[in-house]
N, C-alpha and C positions, 0 to 999 in steps of 0.2 A: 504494500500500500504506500504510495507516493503521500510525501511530508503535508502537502493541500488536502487531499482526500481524507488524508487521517484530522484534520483538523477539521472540516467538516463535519465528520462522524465525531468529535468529540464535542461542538457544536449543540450538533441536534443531542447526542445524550446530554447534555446539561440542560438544552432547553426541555426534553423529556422529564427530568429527575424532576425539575424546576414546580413544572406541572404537576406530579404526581404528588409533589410537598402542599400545592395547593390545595389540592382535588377536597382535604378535610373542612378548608375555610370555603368554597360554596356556601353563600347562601349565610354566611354565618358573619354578617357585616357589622355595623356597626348601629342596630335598629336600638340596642339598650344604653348609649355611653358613647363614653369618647375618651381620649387621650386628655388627661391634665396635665399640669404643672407636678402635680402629686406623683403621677403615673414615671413620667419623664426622670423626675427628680431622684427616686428612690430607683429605678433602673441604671441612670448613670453614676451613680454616687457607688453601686455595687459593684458594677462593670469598673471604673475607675480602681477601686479596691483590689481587685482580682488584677486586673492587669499591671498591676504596679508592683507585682510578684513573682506576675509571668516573665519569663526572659523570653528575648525572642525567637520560636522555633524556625532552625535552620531552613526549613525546607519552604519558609512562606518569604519571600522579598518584601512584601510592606506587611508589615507591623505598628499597631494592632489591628484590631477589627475594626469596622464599621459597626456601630449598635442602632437598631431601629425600634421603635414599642412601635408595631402595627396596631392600627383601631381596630381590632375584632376580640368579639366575644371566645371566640373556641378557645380553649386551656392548650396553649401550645409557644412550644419555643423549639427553635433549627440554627442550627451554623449553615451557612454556605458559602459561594464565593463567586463575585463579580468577575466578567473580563471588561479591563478597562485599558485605555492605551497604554497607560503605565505597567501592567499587570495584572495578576489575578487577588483581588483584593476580598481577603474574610469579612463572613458579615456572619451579626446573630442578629436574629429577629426574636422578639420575644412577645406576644399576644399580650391585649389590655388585659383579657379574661383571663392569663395566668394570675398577672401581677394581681387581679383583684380578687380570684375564685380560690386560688391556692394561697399565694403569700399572703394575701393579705395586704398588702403593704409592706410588710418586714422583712428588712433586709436581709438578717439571718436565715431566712425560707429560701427568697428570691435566689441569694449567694450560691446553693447549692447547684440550683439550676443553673445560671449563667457559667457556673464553674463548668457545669456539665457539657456545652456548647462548646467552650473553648475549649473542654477535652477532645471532643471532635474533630476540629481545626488543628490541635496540635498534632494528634494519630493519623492526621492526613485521612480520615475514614470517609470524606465526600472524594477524594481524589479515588482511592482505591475502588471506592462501586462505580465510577466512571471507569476505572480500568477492567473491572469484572464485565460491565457492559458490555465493550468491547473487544474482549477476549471471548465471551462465549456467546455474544448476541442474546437477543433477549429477554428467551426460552429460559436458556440457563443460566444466565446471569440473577434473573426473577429466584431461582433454586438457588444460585449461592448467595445473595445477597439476606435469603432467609438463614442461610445457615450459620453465617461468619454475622448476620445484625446483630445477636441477645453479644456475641463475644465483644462486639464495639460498642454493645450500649453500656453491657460491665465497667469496662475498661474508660469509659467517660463517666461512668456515673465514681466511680477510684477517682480520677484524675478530679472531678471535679469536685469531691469533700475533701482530697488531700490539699486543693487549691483555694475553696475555700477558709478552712482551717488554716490556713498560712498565712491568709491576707487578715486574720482576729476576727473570723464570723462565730459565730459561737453554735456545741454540738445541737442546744437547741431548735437551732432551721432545719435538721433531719427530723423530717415526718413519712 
């Protein structure tokens, strides 16, 4: 496969993954709430925490992430990553509805999460299912992506209470 073709096809599988991260917020907008000051405040003050403990892993050229609170209800947070001229830049996105349904507002909750995200980013774990993708197309990639997911969600949910524990979040936020 020629070095265009292959970038192509890596391409459409991000734009694929992309969608398929969606596919749960359907429909799940923002009919109850919205982003505050409050919402904002207490995501970047955690995000801020955590990364000021992380160093930067080798394998990403800009450092740190991008942090977004999307306005949507569904309980949910993702690492991903932009292409931008510069390069491939990490993002976490974090739902209103976590920050409200689960944390609460509390930063020791939230901590655990966000830690969990940038476990993601640092194990390279969105890079590697873009490579299953395209090593076994995606029949099989669907089969291994199920089998190696519980082992990268372990391995980020580790990464991200040893990281929050680091930055002073207290054992409390584990629920």
């Amino acid at each position: 496969m020629t070095y265009l073709a292959r970038q192509s096809t890596v391409r459409r599988l991000r734009l694929t993954i992309a969608m398929l991260m969606l596919l749960p917020l359907v429909g799940a907008g923002s009919a109850w709430g919205e982003v505050t000051e409050q919402h904002l405040e207490v995501a970047q003050s955690v995000f801020d925490r955590l990364i000021a403990v992380q160093e930067k892993p080798e394998a990403w050229e800009i450092w740190p992430p991008t942090l977004t609170v999307a306005d949507v209800d569904a309980v949910n947070a993702f690492a991903s990553h932009q292409e931008t001229e510069e390069g491939l830049v990490p993002t976490i996105t974090i739902n209103r509805g976590l920050i409200e349904q689960v944390a609460q507002f509390d930063p020791d909750v939230l901590a655990f999460t966000v830690g969990h995200e940038i476990g993601h980013l640092v194990h390279q774990h969105v890079a590697r299912h873009l490579e299953r993708l395209e090593q076994f197309g995606d029949v099989g990639a669907k089969t291994a992506l199920v089998a190696v997911g519980r082992e990268d969600e372990l391995e980020a949910d580790l990464y991200g209470m040893q990281l929050a524990l680091r930055a002073g979040f207290s054992y409390a936020g584990i629920r």
